[in-house]
KELUM-882876 format. One record per residue: x, y, z of N, C-alpha, C in turn; residue in one letter. Coordinates in pm, whole numbers, plus 50000, padded with zeros to 5 digits. Atoms other than C-alpha are relative to their C-alpha. Last residue first. Layout:
XYZXYZXYZA/...
END
This chain:
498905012049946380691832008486501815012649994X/499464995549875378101857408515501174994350021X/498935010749997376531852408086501325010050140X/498874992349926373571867208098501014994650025X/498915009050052370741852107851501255013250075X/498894987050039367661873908020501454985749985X/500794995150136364291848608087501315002849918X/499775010150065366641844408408499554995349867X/498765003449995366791878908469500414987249934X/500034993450108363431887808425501034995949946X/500955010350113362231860708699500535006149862X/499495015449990365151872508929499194993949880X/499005000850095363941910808854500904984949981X/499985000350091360381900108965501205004949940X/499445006650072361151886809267499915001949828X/501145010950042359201898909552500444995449813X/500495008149837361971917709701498764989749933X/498945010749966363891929509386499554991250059X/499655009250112360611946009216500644989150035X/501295012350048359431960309570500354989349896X/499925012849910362771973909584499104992850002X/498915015849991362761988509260500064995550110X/500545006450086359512009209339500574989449961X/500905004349900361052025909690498964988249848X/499595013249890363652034109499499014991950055X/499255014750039361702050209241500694992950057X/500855000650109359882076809466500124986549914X/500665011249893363022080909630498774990149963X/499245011649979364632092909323499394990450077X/500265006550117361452118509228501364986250062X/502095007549997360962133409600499974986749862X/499255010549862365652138509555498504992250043X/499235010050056364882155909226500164991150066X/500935008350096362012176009347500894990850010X/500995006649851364462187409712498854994349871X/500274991049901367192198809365499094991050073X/501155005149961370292189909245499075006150080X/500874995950148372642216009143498874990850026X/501024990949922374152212609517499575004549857X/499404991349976375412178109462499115014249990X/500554983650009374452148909530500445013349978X/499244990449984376702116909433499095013049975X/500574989550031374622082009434501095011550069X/498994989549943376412047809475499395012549914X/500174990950061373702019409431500705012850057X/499694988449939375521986509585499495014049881X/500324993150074374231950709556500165018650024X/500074985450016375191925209740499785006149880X/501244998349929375321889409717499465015550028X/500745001950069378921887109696497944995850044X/500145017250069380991909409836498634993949955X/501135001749848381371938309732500274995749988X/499304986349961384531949109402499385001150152X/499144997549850384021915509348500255009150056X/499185009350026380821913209315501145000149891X/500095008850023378881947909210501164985550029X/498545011049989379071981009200499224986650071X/500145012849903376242002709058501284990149999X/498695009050044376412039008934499664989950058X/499395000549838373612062608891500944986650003X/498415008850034371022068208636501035006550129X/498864996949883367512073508746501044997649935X/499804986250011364502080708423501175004550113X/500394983549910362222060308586500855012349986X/501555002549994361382028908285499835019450125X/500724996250173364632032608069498905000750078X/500114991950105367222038408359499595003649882X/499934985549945365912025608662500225008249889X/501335000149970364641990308497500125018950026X/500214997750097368361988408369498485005949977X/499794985650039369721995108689499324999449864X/500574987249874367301967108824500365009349900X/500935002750019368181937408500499255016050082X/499794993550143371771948108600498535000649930X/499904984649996371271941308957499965007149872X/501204987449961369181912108887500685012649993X/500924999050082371951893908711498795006850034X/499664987050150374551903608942498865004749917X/498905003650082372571888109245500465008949877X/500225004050150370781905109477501244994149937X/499765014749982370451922409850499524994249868X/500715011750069370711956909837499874987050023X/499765013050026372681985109985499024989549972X/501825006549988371982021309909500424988349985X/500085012650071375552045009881498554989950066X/501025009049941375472080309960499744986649906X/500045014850083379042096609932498664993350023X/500734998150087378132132710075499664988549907X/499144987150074379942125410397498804999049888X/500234992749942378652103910705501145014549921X/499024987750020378372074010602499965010250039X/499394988849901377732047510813500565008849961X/498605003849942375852020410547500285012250169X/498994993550047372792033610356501675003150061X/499065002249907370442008210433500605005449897X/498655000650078367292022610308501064994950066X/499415015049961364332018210570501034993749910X/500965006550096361932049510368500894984650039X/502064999549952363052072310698499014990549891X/499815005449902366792061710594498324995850073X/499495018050012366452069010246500014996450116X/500825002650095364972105310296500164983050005X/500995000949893367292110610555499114996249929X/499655015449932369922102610293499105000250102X/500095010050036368322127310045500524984750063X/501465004050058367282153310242499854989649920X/500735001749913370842158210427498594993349937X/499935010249988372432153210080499534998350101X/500965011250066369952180709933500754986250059X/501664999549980370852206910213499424989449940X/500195000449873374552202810244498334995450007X/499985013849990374952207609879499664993050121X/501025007350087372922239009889500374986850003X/501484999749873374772250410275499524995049864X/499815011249857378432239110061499385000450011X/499315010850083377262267909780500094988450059X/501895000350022375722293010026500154986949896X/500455010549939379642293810137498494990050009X/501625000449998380182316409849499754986450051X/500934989349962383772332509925498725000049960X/499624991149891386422306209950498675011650068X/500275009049860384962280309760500065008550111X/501565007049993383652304809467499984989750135X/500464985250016387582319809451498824997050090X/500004995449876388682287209422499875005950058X/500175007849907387192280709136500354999750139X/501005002750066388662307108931498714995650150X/500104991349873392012297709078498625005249997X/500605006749933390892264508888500265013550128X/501095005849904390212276008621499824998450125X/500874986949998393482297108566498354999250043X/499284990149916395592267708581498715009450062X/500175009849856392952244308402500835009150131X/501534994650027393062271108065499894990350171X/500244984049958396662279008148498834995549997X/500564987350115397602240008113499465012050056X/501145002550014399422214608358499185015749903X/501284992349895402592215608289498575000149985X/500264988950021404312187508069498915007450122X/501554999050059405492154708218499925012049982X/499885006450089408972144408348498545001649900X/499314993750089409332164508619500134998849867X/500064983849982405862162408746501264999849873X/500664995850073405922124908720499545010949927X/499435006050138409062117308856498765001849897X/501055010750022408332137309180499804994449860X/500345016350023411532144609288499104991649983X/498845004750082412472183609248499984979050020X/499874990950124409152198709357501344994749872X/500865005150090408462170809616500695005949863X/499405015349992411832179109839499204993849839X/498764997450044410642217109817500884989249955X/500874995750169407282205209866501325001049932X/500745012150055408392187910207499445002549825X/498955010250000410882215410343499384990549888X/499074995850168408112238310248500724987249984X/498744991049913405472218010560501165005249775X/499245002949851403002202310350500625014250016X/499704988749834400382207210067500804992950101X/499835002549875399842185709707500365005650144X/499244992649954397592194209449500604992950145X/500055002049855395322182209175501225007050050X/498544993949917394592185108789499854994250169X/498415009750008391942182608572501145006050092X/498994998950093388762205108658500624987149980X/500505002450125385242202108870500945006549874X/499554992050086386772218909154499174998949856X/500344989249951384772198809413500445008449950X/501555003849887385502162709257499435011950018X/501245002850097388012165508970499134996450049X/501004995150092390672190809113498924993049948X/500164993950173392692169209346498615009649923X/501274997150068393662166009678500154999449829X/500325002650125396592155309893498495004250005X/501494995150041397702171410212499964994149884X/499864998050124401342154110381498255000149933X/498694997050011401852157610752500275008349832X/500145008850127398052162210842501545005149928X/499345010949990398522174311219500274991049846X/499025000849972397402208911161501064986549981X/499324997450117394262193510964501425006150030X/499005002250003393132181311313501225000149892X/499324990249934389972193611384501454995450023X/499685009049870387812165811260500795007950054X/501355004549925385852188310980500654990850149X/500494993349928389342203610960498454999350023X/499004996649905391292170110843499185011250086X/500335005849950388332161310618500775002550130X/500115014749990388392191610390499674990350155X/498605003649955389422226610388499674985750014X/500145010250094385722234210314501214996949967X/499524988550103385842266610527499764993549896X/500774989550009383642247210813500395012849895X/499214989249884384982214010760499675013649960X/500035006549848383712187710449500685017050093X/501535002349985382572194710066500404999250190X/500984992050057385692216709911498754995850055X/499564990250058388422189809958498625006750003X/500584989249885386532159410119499975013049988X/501674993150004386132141009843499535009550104X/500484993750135389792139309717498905006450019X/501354993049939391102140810076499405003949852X/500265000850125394472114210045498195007349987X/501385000850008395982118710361499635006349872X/500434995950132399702112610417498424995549960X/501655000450072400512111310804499965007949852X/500304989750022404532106910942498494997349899X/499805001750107405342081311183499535011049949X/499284989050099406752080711500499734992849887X/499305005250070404422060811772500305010149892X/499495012249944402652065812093500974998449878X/499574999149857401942103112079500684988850021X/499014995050043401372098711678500445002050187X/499205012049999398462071411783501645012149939X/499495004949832396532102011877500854991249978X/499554991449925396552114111490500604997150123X/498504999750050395582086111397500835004950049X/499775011449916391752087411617501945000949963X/499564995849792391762125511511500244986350013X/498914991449967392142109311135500335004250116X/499894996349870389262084511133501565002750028X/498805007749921389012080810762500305006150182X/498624995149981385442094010665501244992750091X/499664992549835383042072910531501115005449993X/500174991649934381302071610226500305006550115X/500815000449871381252040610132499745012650067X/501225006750013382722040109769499354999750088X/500554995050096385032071809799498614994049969X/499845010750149386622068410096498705001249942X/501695008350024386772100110273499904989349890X/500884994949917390022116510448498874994649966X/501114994250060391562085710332499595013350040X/501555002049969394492070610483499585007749896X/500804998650093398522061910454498635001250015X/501584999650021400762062410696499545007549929X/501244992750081404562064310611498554996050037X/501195002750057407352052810855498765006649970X/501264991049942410972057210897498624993850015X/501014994150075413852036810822499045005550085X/499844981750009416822025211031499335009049919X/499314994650150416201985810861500395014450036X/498855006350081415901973211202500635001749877X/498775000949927414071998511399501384988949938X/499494989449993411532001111108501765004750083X/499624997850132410731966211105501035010049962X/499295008049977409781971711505501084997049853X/498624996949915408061999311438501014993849981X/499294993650040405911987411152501815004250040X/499435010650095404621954911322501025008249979X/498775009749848403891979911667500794992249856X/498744986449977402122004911341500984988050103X/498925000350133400641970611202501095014850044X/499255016650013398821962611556501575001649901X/499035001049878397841998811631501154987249956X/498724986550059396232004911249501134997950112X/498685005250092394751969411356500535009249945X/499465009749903392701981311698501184995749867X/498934996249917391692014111512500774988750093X/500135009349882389821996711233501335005050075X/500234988349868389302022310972499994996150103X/500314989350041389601991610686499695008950122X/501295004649999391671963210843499235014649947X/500664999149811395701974110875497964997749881X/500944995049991397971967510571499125002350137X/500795010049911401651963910610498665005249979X/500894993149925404471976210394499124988150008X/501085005949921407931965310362498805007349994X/500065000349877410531983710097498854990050050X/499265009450023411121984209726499974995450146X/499204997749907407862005909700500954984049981X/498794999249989406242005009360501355000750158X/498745010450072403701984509491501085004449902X/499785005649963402432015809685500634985149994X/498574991249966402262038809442500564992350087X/498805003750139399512013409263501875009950098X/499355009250048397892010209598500694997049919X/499045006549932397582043109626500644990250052X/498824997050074396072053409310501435001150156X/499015004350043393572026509354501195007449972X/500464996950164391962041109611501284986849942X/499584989750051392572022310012499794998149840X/500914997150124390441996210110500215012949959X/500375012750094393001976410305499155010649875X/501275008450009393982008510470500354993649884X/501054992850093397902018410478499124993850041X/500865006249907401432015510685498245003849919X/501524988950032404192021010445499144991550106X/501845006650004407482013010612498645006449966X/501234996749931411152026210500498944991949956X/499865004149831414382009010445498525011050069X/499885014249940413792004910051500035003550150X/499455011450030412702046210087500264982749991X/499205010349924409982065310092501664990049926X/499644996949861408652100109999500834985650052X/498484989749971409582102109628500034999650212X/498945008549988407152067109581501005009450021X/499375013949927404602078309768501064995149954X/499984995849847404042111409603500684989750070X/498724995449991404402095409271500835005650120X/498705010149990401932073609311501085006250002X/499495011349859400022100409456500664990349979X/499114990249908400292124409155500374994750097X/498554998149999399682099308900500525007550104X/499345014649976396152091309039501425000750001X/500155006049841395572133709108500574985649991X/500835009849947396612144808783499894994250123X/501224997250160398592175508634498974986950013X/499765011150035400202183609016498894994849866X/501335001150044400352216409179500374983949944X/499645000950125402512222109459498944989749910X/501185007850036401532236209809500794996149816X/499684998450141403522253810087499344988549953X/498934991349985402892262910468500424998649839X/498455006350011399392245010512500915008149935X/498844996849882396432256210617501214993949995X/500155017549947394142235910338501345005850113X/501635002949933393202275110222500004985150071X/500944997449860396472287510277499154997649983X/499225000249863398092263210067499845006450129X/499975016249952396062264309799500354992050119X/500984996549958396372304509747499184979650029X/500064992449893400332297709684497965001750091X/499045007149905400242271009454499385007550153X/501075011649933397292289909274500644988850050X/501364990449922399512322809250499334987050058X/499634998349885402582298309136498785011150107X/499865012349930401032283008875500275003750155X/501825010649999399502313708720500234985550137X/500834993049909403022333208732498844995050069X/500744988850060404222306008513499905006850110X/500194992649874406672275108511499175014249935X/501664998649963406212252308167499885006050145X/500884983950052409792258808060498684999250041X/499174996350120412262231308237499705014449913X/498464995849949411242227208588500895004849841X/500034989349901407412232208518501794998950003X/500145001549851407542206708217500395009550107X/498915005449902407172215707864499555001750145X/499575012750073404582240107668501315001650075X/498695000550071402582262807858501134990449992X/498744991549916400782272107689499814994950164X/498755007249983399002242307462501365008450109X/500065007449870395172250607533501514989850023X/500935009450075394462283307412500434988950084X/498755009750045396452312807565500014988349928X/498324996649983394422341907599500814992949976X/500164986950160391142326407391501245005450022X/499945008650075391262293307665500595010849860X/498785004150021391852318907931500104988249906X/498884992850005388822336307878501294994449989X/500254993950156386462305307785501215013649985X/499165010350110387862290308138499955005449839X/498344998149977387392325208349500464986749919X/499474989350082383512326908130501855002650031X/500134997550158382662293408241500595006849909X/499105008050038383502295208585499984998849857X/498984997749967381652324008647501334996949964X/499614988450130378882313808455501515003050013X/500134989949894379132278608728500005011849900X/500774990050134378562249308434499435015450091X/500005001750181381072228508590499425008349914X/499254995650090380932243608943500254995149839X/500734990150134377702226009075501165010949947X/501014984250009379222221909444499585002349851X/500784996449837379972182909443498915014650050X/499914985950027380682177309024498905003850164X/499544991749888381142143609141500425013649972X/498774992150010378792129408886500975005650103X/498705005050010376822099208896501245008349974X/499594995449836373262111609048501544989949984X/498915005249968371732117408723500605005150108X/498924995049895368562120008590500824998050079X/499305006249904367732113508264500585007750108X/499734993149920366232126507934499954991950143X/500765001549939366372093507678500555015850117X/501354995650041367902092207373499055009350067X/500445008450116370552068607468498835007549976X/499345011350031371192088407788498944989149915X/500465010450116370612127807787501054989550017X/499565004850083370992146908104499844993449897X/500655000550130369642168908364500774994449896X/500665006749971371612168608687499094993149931X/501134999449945374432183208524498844990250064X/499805011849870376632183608277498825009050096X/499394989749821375152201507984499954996250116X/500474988649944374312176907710500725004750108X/500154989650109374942139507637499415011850094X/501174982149960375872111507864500285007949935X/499164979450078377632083607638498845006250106X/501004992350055378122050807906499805013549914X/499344991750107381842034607907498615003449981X/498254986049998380432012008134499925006249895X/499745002449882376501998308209501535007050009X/501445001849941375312007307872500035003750146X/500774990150059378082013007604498715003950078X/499664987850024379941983307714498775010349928X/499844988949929378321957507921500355015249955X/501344998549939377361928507742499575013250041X/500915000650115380461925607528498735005850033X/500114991650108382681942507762498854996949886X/501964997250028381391918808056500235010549881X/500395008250070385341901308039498395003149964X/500645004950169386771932908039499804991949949X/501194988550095385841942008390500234996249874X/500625003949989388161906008564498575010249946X/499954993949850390391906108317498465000150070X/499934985949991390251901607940500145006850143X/500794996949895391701866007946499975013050057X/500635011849872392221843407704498825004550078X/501205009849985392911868007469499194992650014X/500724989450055395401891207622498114993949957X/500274999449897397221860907767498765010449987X/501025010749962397801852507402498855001550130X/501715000650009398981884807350499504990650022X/500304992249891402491879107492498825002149990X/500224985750077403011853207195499215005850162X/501584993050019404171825507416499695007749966X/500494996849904407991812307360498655004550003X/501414998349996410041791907152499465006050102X/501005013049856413481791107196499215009249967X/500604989349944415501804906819499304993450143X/500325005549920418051790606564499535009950077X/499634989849869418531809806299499054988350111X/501205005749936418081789305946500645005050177X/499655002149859420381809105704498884998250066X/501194996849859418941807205351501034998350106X/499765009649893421901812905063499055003050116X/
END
């Protein structure tokens, strides 16, 4: 006997899938293997193999040259052979707690001056999680527009209000804190600010002392997100807070390991009260395995090398001075940065820019990242270069060298003529 089951029709959920890959995986065809998801080959570094080809590369945020440090090398190869790479198995509150964790808790915390520190097995996950154990529905987030993505994602989990303010624009952080207040006073909630110590694509640093002052006029508490500053900024390398002299005031410290550590992992620093709060409610932590002995042990390792070979910082120091003065004295517009981020603005359409990086990386041997409409706006063209102190004063003679060759190309039109020749599909 058939039974005929009645049922309401509805849209196979994939459909949407293949309509419409979004707005990066609709250039997958064009794009992958070349422009994204590129293979670099060989020993990280400034020196690299792409498609064949030896290459030099200014797309890593390996800041001080720790990746292929001996030092570092031989304390990861050691603790890979002591414990390999599954100890230790389960989550810090259940069985994955160690001696290890808690040494490089502890030596984390006094180097970003702060009173307690807890580790965390990824920086993106760590801040959503951050944000979402610190607030409640009746609290206000207050954030930059051109905040990362891993605080915007923490940030639409909130069940609460938040308000954006204009990127580093001290007249609308004021505006949305008065919005905040007021909000605040009616639901009996608090409020969270959110910044940068250094955003990532421009290079600038978040104007923290300015924040800071606005804590005289208004109660909220400061969470600063210092991936790039960690290890490259302020005279210990404590980051962005003590290049501006106000890392006291930084309520809640974020960092992570995969910029100036050159590991996996990250970390967060406050007052105890505040870790002590973290330690038992950050849903990602508890719920996720510890972060591993061989990354543990790296990264004290690593911190070792920040603490006590400042000659390290003075090399990176030295080639991004020489390479953005370099660009500036050759009439580069390299925005207002004023951290190691050096970005080179352009004037072009997609199709040239891709036609350009492509010119850079089979004809001079540059590779290097390029953003592009929408992530700019349009009409732009953005080459985002990351120095670090393995580079050397040749490497930075040889980039310029080719800049100064692709612009000629852009400016008198021959990547427009190549381009259109070039079947590119921008839509």
């Amino acid at each position: 006997k058939i039974v005929l089951h009645k049922y309401i029709m509805v849209k196979d959920l994939f459909e949407r899938i293949q309509d419409n890959k979004g707005p990066l995986g609709k250039w997958a065809s064009q794009a992958e293997g070349y422009y994204v998801f590129p293979k670099l080959e060989g020993e990280l570094g400034p020196r690299m193999t792409f498609h064949g080809k030896n290459i030099l590369n200014w797309s890593l945020n390996d800041y001080l040259g720790l990746a292929n440090h001996p030092e570092v090398r031989q304390a990861d190869t050691d603790a890979a052979i002591q414990f390999g790479a599954a100890y230790p198995m389960g989550a810090r509150m259940m069985s994955g707690h160690t001696k290890y964790h808690e040494q490089l808790e502890e030596e984390l915390a006094a180097f970003v001056m702060k009173e307690s520190a807890y580790l965390l097995n990824f920086g993106y996950q760590g801040m959503v999680s951050i944000i979402d154990a610190l607030v409640t529905k009746n609290d206000i987030i207050v954030y930059d527009v051109d905040s990362h993505a891993c605080i915007i994602d923490g940030v639409r989990l909130h069940m609460g209000k938040r308000f954006t303010y204009k990127h580093n624009d001290l007249e609308s952080m004021e505006k949305n804190l008065q919005r905040a207040t007021k909000m605040a006073q009616e639901t009996g909630g608090g409020i969270l600010f959110i910044t940068e110590g250094v955003f990532g694509m421009r290079g600038q640093q978040g104007k923290l002392k300015e924040i800071v002052a606005m804590k005289q006029k208004y109660n909220f508490r400061l969470l600063v997100d210092d991936a790039h500053g960690f290890g490259t900024l302020g005279k210990t390398g404590a980051g962005a807070g003590e290049e501006q002299g106000v890392q006291d005031d930084i309520d809640v410290y974020f960092s992570t390991f995969a910029k100036s550590m050159a590991n996996i992992g990250a970390f967060v620093a406050a007052d105890k009260t505040v870790i002590d709060y973290l330690k038992y409610n950050l849903r990602s932590q508890m719920f996720a395995k510890a972060l591993p002995m061989i990354q543990t042990i790296g990264s004290l390792k690593r911190l070792e090398l920040l603490r006590n070979s400042s000659e390290i910082k003075d090399k990176l120091w030295e080639n991004v001075n020489a390479l953005q003065n370099g660009l500036r004295e050759k009439g580069f517009n390299i925005g207002d940065t004023n951290t190691c981020i050096t970005p080179v603005y352009l004037e072009g359409s997609i199709p040239e820019a891709m036609v350009m990086v492509n010119d850079l990386r089979e004809n001079y041997g540059i590779f290097l990242s390029i953003v592009v409409y929408p992530v700019i706006p349009k009409g732009i063209i953005l080459l985002r270069m990351i120095p670090t102190a393995s580079h050397t004063l040749a490497d930075i003679d040889e980039t310029l060298t080719a800049f100064e060759a692709i612009r000629e190309k852009l400016v008198n039109g021959t990547y427009k003529e190549i381009a259109e020749r070039t079947t590119v599909d921008v839509s």
